[in-house]
C-alpha positions in Angstrom: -15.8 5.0 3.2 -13.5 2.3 4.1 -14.9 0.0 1.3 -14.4 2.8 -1.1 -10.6 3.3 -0.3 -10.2 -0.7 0.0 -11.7 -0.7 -4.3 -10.0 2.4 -5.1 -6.9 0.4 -3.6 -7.7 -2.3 -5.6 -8.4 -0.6 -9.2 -4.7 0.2 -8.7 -3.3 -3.5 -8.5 -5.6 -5.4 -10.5 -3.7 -8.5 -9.7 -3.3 -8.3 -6.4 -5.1 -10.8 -4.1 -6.9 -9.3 -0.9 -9.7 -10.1 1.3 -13.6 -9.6 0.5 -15.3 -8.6 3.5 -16.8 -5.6 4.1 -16.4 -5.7 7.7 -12.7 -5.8 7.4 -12.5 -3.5 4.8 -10.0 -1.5 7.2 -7.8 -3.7 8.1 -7.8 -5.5 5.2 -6.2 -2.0 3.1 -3.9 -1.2 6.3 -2.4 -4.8 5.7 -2.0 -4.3 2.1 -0.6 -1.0 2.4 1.6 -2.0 4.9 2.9 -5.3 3.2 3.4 -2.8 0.2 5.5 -0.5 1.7 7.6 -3.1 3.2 8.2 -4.5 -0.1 7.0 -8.0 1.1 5.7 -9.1 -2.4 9.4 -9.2 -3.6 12.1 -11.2 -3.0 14.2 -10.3 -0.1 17.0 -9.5 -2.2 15.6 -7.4 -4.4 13.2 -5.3 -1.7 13.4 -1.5 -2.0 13.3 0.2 1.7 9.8 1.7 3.0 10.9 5.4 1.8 11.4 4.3 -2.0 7.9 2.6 -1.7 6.0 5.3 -0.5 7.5 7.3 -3.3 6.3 5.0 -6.1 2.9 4.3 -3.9 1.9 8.2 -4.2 3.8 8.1 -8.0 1.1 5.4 -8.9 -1.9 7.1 -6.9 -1.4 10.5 -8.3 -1.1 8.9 -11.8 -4.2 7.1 -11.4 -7.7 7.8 -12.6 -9.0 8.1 -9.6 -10.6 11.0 -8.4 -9.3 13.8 -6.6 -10.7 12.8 -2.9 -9.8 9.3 -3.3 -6.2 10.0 -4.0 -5.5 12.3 -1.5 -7.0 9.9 0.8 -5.4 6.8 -0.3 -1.7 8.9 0.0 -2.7 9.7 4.0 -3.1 6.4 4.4 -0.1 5.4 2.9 1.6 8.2 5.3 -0.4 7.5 7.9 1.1 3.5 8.0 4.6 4.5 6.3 4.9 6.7 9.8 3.7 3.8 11.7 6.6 1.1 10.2 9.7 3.0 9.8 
């Protein structure tokens, strides 16, 4: 299920460059999450605190296409880390 989340993860930033293993699949999504909710793909000046992007994480998830078990799973992961950083 892990490799699910980590390609329904990644059908949301089609730009984004992560890792291809299936047997990091895990942490491979936790560090993406967790870099996106710090905001680390900005510039320092310009980064938004962890609160603002969880907001616009669970904006983008919920506007997806995704379906309705993926989302809700990809948004408790987002929690799940947002809890564990701020």
């Amino acid at each position: 299920m892990n490799q699910d989340l980590l390609n329904g993860y990644r059908s949301l930033w089609k730009n984004r460059q992560l890792g291809e293993t299936a047997e990091n699949s895990e942490a491979i999504l936790i560090d993406a999450i967790s870099r996106e909710l710090k905001d680390e793909n900005s510039h320092p000046r310009i980064r938004k605190p962890p609160a603002d992007k969880l907001y616009l994480a669970v904006k983008r998830i919920s506007d997806s296409n995704l379906n309705g078990e993926m989302k809700l799973k990809l948004i408790e992961k987002h929690i799940e880390i947002y809890e564990s950083i701020k």
